[in-house]
N, CA, C and O atoms as a GROMACS GRO file, in nm:
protein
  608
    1UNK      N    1  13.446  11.970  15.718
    1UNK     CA    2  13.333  11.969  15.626
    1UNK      C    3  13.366  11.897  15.496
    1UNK      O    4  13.275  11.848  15.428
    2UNK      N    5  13.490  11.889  15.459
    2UNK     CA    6  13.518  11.843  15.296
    2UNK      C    7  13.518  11.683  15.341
    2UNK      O    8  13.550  11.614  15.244
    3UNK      N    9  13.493  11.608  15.455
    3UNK     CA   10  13.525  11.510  15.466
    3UNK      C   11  13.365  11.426  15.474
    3UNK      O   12  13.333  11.309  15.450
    4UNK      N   13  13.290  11.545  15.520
    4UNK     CA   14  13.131  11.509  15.510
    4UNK      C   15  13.063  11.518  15.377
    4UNK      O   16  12.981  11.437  15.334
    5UNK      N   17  13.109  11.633  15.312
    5UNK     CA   18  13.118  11.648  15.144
    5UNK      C   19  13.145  11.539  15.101
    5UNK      O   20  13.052  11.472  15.057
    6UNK      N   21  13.257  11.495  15.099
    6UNK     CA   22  13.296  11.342  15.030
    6UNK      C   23  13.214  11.253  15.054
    6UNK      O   24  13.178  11.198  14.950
    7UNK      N   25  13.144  11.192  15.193
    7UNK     CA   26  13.068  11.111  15.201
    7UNK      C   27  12.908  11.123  15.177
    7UNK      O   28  12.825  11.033  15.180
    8UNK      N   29  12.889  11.270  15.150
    8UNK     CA   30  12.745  11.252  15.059
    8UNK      C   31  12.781  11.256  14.948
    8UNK      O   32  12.698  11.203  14.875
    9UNK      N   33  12.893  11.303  14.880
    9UNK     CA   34  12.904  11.253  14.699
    9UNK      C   35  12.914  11.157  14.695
    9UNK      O   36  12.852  11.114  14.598
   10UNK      N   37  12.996  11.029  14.788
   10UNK     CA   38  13.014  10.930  14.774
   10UNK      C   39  12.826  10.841  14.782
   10UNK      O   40  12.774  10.757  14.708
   11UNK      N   41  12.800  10.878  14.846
   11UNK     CA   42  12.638  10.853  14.921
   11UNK      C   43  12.562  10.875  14.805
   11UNK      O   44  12.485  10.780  14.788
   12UNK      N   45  12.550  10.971  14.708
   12UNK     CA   46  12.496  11.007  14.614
   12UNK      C   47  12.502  10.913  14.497
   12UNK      O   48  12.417  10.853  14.431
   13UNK      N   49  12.655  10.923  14.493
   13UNK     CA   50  12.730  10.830  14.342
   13UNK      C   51  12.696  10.664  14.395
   13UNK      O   52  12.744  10.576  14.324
   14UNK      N   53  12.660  10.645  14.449
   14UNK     CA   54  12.593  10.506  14.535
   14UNK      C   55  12.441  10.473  14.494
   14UNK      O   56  12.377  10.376  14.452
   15UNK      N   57  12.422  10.579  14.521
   15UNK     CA   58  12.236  10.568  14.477
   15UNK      C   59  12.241  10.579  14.360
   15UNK      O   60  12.208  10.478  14.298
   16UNK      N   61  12.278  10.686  14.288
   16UNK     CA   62  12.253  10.670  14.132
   16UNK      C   63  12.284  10.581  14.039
   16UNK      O   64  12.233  10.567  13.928
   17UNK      N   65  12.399  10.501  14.106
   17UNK     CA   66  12.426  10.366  14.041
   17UNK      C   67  12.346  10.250  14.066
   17UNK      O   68  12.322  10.152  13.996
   18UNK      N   69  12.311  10.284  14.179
   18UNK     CA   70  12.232  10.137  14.207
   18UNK      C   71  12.064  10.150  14.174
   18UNK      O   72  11.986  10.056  14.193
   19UNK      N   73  12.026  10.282  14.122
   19UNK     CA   74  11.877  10.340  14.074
   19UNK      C   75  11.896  10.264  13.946
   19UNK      O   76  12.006  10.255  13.892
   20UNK      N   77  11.782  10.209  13.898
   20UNK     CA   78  11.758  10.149  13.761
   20UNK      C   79  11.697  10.272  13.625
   20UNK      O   80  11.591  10.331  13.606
   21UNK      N   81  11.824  10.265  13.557
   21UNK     CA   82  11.803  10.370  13.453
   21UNK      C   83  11.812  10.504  13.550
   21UNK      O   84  11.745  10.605  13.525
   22UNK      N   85  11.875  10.498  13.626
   22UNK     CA   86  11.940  10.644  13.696
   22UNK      C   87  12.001  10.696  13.580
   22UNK      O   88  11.955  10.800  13.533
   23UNK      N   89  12.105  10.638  13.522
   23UNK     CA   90  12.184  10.741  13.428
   23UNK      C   91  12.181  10.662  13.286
   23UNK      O   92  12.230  10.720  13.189
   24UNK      N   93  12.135  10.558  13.272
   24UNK     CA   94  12.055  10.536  13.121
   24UNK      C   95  11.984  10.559  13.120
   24UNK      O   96  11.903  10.514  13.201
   25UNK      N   97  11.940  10.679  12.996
   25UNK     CA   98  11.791  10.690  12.973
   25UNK      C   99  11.763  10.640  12.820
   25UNK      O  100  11.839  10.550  12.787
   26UNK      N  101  11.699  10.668  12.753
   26UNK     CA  102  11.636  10.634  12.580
   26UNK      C  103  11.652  10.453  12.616
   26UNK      O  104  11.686  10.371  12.701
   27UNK      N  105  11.584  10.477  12.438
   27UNK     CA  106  11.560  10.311  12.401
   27UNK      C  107  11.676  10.272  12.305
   27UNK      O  108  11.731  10.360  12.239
   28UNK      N  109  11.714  10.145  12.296
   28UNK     CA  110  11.782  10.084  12.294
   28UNK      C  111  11.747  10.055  12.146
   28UNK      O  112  11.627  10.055  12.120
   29UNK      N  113  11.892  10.015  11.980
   29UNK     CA  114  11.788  10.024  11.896
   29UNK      C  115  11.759   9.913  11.856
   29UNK      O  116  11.761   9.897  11.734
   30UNK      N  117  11.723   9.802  11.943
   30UNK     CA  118  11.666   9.662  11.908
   30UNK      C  119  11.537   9.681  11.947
   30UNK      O  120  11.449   9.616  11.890
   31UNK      N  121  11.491   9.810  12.093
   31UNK     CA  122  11.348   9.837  12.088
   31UNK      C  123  11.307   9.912  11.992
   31UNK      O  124  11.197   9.897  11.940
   32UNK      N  125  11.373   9.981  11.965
   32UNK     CA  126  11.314  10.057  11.834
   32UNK      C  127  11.280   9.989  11.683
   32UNK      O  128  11.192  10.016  11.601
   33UNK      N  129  11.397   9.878  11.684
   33UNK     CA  130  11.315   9.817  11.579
   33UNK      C  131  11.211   9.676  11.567
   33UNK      O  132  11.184   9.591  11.482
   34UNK      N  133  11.182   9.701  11.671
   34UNK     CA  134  11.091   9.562  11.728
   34UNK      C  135  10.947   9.685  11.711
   34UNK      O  136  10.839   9.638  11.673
   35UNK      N  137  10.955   9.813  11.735
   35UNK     CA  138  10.842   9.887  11.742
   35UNK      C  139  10.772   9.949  11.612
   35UNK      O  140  10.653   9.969  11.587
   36UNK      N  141  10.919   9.979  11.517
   36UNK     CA  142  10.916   9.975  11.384
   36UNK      C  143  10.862   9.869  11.269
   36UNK      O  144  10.848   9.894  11.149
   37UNK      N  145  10.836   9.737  11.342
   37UNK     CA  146  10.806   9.607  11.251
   37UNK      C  147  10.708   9.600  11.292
   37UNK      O  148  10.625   9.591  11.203
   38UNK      N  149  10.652   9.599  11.426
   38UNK     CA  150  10.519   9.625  11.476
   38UNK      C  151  10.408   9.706  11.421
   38UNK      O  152  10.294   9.668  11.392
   39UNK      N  153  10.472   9.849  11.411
   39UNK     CA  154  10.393   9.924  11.311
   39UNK      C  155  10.348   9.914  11.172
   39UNK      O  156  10.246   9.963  11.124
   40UNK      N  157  10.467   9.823  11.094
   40UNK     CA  158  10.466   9.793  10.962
   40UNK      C  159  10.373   9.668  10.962
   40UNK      O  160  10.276   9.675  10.887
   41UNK      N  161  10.388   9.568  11.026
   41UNK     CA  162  10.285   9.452  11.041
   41UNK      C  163  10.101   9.517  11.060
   41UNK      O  164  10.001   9.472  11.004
   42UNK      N  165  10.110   9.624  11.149
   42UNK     CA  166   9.956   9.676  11.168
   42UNK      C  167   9.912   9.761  11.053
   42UNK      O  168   9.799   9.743  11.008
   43UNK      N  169   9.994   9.859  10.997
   43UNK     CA  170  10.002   9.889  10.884
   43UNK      C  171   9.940   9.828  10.727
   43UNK      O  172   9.855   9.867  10.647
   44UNK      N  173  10.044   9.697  10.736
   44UNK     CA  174  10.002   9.640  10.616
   44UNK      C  175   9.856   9.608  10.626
   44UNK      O  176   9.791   9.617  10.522
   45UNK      N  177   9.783   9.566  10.759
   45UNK     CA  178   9.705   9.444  10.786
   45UNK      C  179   9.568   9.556  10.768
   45UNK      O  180   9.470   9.522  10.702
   46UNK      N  181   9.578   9.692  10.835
   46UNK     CA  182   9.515   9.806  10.805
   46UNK      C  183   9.468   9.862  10.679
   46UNK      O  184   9.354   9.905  10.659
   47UNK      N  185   9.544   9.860  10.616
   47UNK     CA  186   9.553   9.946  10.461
   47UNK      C  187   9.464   9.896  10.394
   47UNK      O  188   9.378   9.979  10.365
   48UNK      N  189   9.435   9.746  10.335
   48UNK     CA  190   9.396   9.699  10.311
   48UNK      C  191   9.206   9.721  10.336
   48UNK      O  192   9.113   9.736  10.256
   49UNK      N  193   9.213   9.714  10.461
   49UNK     CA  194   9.073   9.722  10.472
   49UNK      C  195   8.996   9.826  10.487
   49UNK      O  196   8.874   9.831  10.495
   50UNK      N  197   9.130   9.970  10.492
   50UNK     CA  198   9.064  10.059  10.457
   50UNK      C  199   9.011  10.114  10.393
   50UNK      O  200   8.915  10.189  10.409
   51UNK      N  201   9.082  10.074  10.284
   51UNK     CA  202   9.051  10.106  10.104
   51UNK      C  203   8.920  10.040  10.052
   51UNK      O  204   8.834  10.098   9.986
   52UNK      N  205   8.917   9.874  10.101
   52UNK     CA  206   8.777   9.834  10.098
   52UNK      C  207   8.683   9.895  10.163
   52UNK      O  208   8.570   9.854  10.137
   53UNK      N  209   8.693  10.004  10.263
   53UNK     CA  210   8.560   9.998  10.340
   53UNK      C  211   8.562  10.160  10.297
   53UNK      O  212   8.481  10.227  10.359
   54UNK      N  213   8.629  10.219  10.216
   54UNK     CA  214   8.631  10.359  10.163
   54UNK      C  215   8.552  10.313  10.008
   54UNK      O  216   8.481  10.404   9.966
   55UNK      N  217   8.554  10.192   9.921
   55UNK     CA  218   8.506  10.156   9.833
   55UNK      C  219   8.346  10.099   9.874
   55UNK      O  220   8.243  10.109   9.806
   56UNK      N  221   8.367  10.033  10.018
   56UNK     CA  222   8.183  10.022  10.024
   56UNK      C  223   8.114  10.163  10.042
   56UNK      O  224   8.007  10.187   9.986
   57UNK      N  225   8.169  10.243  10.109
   57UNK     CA  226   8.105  10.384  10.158
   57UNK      C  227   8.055  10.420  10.028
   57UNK      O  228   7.934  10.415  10.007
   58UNK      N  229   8.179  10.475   9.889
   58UNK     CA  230   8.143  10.495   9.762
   58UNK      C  231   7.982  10.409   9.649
   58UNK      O  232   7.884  10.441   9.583
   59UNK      N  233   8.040  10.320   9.684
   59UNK     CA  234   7.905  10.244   9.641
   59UNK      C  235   7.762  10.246   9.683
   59UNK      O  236   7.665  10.209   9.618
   60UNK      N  237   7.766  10.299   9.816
   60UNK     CA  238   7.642  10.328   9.882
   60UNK      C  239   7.549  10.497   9.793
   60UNK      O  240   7.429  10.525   9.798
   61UNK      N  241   7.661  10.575   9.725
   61UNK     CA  242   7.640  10.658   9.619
   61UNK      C  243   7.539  10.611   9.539
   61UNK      O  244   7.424  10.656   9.541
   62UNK      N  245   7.596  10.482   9.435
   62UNK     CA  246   7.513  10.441   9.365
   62UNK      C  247   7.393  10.306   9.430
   62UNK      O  248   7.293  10.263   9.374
   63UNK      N  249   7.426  10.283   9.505
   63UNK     CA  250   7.283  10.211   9.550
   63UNK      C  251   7.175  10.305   9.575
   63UNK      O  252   7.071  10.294   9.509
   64UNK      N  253   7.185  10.387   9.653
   64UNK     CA  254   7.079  10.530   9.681
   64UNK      C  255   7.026  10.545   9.519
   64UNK      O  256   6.926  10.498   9.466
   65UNK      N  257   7.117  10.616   9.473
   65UNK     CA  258   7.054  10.654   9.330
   65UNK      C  259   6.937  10.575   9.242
   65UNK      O  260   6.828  10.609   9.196
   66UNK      N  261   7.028  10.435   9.242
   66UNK     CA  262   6.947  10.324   9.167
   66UNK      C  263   6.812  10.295   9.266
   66UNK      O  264   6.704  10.335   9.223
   67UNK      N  265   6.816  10.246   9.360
   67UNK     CA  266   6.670  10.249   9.455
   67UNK      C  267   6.593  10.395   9.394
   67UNK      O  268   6.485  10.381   9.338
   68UNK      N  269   6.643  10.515   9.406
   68UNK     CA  270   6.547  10.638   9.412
   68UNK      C  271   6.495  10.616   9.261
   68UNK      O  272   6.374  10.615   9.239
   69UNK      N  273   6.588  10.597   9.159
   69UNK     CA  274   6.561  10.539   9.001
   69UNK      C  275   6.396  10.474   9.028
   69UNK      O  276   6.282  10.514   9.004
   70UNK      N  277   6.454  10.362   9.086
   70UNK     CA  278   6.359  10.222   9.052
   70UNK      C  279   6.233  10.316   9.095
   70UNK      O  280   6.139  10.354   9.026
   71UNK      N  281   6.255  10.334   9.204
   71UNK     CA  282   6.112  10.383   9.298
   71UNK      C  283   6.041  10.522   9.175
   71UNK      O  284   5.935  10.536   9.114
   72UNK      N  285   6.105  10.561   9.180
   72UNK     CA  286   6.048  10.653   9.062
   72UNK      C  287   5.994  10.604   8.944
   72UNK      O  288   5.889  10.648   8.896
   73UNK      N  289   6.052  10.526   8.902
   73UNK     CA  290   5.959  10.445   8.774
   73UNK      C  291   5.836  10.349   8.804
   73UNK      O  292   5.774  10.307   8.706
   74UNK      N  293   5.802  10.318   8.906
   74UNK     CA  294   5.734  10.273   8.995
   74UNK      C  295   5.639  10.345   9.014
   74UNK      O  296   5.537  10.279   8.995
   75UNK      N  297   5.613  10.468   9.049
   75UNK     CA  298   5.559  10.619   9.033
   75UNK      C  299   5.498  10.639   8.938
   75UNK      O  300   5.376  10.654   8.943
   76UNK      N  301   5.604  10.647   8.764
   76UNK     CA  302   5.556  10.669   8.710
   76UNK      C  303   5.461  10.557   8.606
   76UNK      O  304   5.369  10.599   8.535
   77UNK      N  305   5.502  10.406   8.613
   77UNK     CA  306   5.448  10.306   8.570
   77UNK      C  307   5.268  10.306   8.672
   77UNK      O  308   5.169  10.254   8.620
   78UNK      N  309   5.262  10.369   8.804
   78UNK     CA  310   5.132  10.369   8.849
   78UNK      C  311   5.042  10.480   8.744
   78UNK      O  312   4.942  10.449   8.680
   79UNK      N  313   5.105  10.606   8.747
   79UNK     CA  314   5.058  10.734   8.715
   79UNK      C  315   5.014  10.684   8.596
   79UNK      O  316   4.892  10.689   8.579
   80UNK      N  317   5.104  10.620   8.478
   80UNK     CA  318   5.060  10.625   8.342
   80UNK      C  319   5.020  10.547   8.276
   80UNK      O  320   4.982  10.558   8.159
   81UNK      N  321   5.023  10.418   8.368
   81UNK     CA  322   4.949  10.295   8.358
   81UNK      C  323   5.053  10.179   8.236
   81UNK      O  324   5.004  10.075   8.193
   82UNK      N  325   5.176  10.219   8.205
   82UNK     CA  326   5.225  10.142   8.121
   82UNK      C  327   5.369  10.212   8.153
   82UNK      O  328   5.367  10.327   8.196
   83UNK      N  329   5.486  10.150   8.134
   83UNK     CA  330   5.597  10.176   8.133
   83UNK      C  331   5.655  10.226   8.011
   83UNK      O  332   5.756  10.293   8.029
   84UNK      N  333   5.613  10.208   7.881
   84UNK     CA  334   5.590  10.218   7.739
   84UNK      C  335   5.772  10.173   7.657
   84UNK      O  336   5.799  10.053   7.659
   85UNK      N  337   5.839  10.232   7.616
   85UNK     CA  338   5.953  10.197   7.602
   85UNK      C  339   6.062  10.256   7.688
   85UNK      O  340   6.078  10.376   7.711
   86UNK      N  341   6.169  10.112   7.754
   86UNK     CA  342   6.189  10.147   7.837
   86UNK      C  343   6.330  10.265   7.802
   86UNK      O  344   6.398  10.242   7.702
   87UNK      N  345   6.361  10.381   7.886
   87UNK     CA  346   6.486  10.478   7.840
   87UNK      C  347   6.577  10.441   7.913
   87UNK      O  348   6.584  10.435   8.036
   88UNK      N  349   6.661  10.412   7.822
   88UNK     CA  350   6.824  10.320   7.855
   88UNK      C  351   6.885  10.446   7.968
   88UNK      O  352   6.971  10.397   8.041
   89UNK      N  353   6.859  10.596   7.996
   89UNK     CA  354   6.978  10.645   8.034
   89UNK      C  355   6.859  10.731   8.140
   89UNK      O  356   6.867  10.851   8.165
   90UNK      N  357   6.744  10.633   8.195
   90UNK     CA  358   6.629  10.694   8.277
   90UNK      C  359   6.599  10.808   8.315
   90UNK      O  360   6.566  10.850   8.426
   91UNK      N  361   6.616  10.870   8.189
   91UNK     CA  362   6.554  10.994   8.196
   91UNK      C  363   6.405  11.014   8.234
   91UNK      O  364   6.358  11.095   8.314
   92UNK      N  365   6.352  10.936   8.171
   92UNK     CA  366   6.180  10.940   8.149
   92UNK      C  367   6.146  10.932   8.283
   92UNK      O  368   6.050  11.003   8.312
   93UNK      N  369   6.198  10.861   8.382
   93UNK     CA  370   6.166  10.824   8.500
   93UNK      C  371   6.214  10.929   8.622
   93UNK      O  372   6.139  10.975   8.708
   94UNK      N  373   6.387  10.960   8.606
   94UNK     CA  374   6.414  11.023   8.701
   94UNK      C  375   6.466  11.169   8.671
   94UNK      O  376   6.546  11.228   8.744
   95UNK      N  377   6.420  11.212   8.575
   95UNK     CA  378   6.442  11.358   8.496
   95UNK      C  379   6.640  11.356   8.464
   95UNK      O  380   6.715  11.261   8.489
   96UNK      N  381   6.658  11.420   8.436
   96UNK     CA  382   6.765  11.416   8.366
   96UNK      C  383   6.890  11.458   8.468
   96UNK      O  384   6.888  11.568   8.523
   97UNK      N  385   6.997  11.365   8.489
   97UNK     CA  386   7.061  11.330   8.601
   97UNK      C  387   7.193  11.346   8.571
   97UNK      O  388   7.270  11.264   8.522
   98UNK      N  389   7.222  11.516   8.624
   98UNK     CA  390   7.341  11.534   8.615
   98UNK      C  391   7.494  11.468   8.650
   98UNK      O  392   7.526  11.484   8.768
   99UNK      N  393   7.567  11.415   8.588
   99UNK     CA  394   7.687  11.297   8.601
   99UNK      C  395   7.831  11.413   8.619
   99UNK      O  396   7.945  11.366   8.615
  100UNK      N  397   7.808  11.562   8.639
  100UNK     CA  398   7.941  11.586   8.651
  100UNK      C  399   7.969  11.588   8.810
  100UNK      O  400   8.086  11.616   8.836
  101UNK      N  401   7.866  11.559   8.948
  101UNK     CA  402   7.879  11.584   9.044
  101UNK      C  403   7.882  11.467   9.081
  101UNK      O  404   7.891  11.459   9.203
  102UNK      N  405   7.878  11.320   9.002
  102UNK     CA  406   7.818  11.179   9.065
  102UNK      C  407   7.950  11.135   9.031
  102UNK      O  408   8.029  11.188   8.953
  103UNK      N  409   7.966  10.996   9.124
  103UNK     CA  410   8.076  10.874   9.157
  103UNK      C  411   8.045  10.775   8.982
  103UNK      O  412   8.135  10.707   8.932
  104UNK      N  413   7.921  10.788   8.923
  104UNK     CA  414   7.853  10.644   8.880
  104UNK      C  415   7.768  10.733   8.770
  104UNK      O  416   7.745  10.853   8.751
  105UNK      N  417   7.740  10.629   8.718
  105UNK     CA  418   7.670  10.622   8.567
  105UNK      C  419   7.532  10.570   8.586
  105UNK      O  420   7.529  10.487   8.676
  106UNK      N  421   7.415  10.593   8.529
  106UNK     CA  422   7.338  10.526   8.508
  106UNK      C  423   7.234  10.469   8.410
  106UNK      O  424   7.187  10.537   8.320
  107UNK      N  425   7.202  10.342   8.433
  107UNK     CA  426   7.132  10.319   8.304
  107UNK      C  427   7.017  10.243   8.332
  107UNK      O  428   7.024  10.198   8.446
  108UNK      N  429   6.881  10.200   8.254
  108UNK     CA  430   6.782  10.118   8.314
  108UNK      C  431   6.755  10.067   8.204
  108UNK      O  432   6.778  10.124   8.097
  109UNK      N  433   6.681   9.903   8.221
  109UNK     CA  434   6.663   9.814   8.117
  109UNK      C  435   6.541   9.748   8.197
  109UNK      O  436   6.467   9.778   8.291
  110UNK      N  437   6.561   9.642   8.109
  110UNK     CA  438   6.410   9.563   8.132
  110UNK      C  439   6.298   9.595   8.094
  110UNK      O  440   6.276   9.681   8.010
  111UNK      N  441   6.191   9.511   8.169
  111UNK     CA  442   5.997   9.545   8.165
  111UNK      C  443   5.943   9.583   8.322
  111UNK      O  444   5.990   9.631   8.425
  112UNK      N  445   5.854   9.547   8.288
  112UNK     CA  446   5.758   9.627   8.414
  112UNK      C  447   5.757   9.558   8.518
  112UNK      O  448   5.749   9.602   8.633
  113UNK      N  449   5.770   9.391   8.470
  113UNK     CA  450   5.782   9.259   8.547
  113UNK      C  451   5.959   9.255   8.638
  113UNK      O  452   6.003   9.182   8.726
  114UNK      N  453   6.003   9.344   8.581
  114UNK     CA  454   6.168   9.288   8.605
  114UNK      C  455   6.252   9.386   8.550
  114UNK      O  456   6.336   9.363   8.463
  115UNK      N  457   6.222   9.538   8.619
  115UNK     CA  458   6.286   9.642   8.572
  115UNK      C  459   6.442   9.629   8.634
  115UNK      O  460   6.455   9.571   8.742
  116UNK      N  461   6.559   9.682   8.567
  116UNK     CA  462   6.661   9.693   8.648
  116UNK      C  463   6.743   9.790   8.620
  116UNK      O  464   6.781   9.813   8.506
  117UNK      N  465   6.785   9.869   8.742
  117UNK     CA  466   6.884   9.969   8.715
  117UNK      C  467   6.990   9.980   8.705
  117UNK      O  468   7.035   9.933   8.810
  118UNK      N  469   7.103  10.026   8.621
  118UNK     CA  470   7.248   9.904   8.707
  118UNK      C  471   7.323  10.097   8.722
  118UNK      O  472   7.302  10.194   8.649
  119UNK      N  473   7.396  10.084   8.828
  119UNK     CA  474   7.522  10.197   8.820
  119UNK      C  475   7.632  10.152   8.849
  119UNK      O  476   7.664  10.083   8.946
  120UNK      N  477   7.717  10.204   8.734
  120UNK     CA  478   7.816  10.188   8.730
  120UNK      C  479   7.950  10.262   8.745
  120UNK      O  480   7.974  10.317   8.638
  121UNK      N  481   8.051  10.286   8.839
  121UNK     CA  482   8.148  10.371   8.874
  121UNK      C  483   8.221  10.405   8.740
  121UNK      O  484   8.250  10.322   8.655
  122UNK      N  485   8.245  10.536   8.735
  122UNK     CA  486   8.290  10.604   8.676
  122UNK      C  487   8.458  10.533   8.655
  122UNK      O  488   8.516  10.475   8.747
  123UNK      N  489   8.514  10.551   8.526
  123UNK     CA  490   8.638  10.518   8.554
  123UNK      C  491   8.705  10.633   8.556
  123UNK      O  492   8.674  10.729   8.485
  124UNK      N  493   8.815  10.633   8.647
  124UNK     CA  494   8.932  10.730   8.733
  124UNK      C  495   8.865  10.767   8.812
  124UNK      O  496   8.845  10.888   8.802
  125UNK      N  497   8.813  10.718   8.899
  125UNK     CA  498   8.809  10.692   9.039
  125UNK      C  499   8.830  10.589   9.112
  125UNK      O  500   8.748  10.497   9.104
  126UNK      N  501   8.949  10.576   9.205
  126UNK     CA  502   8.968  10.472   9.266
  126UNK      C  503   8.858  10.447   9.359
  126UNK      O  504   8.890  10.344   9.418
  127UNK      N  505   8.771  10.478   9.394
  127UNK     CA  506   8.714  10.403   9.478
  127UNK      C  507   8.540  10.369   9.422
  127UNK      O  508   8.438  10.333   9.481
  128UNK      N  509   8.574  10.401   9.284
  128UNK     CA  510   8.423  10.366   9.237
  128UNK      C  511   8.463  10.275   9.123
  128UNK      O  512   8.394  10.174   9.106
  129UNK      N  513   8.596  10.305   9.020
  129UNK     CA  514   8.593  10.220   8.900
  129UNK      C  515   8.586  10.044   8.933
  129UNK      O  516   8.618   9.978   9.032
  130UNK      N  517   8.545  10.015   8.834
  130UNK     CA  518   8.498   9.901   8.870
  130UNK      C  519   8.416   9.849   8.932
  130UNK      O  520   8.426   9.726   8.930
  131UNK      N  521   8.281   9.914   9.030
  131UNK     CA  522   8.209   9.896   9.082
  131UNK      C  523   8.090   9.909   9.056
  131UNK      O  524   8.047  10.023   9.045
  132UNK      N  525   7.970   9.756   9.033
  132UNK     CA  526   7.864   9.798   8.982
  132UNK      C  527   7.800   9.764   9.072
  132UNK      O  528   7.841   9.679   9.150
  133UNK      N  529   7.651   9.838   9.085
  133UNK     CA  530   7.533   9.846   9.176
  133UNK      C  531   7.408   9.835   9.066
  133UNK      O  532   7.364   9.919   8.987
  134UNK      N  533   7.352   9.623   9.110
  134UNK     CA  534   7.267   9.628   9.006
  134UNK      C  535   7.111   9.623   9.064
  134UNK      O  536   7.096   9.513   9.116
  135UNK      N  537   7.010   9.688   9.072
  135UNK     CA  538   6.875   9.730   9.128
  135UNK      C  539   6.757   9.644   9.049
  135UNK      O  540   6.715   9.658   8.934
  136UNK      N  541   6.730   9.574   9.124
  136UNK     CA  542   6.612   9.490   9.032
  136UNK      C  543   6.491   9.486   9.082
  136UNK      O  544   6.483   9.426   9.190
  137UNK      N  545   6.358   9.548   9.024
  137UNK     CA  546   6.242   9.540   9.100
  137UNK      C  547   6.092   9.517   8.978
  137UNK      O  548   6.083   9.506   8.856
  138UNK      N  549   6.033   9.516   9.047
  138UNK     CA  550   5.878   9.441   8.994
  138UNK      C  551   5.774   9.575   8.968
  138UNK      O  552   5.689   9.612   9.049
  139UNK      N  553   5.801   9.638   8.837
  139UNK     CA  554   5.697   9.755   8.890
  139UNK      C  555   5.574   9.776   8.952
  139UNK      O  556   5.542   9.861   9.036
  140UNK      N  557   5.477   9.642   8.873
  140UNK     CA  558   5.332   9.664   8.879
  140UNK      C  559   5.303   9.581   9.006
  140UNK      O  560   5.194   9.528   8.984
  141UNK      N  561   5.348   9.544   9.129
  141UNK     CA  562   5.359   9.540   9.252
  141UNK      C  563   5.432   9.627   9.367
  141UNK      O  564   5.398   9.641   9.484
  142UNK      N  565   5.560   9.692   9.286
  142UNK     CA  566   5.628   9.773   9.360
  142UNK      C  567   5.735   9.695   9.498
  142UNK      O  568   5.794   9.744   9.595
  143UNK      N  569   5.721   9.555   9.445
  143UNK     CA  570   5.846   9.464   9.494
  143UNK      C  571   6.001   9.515   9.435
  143UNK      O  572   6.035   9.526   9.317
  144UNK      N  573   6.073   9.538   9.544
  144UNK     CA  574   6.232   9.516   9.515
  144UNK      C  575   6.341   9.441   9.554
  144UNK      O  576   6.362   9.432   9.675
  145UNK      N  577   6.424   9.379   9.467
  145UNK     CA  578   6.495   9.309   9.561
  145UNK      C  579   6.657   9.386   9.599
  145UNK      O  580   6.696   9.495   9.558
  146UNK      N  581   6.719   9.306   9.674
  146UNK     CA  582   6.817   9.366   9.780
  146UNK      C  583   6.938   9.404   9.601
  146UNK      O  584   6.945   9.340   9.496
  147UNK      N  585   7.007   9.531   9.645
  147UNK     CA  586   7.044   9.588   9.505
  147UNK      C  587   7.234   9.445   9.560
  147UNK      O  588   7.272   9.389   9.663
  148UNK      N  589   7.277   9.454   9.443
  148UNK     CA  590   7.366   9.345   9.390
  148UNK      C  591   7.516   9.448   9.396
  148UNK      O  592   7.526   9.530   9.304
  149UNK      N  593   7.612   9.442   9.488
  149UNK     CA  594   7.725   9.507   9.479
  149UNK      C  595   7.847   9.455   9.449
  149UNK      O  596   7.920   9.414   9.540
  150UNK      N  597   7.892   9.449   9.292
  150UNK     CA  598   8.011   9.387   9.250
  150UNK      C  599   8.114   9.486   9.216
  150UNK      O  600   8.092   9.598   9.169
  151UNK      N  601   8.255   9.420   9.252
  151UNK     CA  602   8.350   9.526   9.226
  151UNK      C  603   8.431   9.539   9.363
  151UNK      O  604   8.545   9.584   9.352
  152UNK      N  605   8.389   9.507   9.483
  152UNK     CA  606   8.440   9.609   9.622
  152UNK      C  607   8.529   9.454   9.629
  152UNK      O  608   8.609   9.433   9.720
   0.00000   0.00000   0.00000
């Protein structure tokens, strides 16, 4: 029997040598750093556009606002038949607009012909400072045009 023993260990130690990655296993560390530069290349190329498209999301804050602004003065330029002087911090129009829960600032200028709202990101916030959303519309038709997003 020890002589049949020998020839299946031998039989064994045969196959496992000649099996691919029988007795190497893991990666090697030239794959590892070919997988490591890979990640850093998708990484960099990523980051980038995440932050921009986390800064358009933010801005969509103040576009909403400024449209609901405009449209409201619009409202009230029908109701009262004159826009009268216009309030820099649109109160008159959109009642008084609490800024400790908002991304943005707001303010309104112009006439009745060419009202405009602009908001502006708050600074210390990265994903609003620097970002203005400017709203321009026609009251006494109730034309608007497409709001203006600088900053992203």
């Amino acid at each position: 029997m020890t002589s049949l023993q020998a020839k299946l260990a031998k039989n064994l130690a045969s196959r496992l040598s000649n099996k691919p990655g029988g007795l190497e296993r893991g990666f090697t560390l030239v794959e590892l750093l070919i997988v490591v530069v890979i990640v850093g290349i998708l990484s960099a190329v990523a980051l980038p556009q995440f932050l921009t498209q986390t800064k358009k999301a933010a801005a969509t804050e103040g576009t909403q606002q400024a449209s609901s602004i405009a449209k409201q003065a619009a409202a009230y330029y029908l109701e009262s038949g004159s826009l009268g002087t216009v309030d820099t911090d649109c109160s008159d129009y959109a009642g008084t607009i609490v800024t400790t829960n908002t991304n943005f600032t707001y303010a309104c200028s112009g006439t009745k012909d060419a009202f405009v709202v602009t908001a502006t990101g708050k600074t210390g916030n990265d994903n609003t400072e620097g970002v203005v959303v400017t709203f321009t519309g026609n009251l006494t038709d109730g034309t608007f045009s497409k709001p203006v997003v600088t900053g992203i």
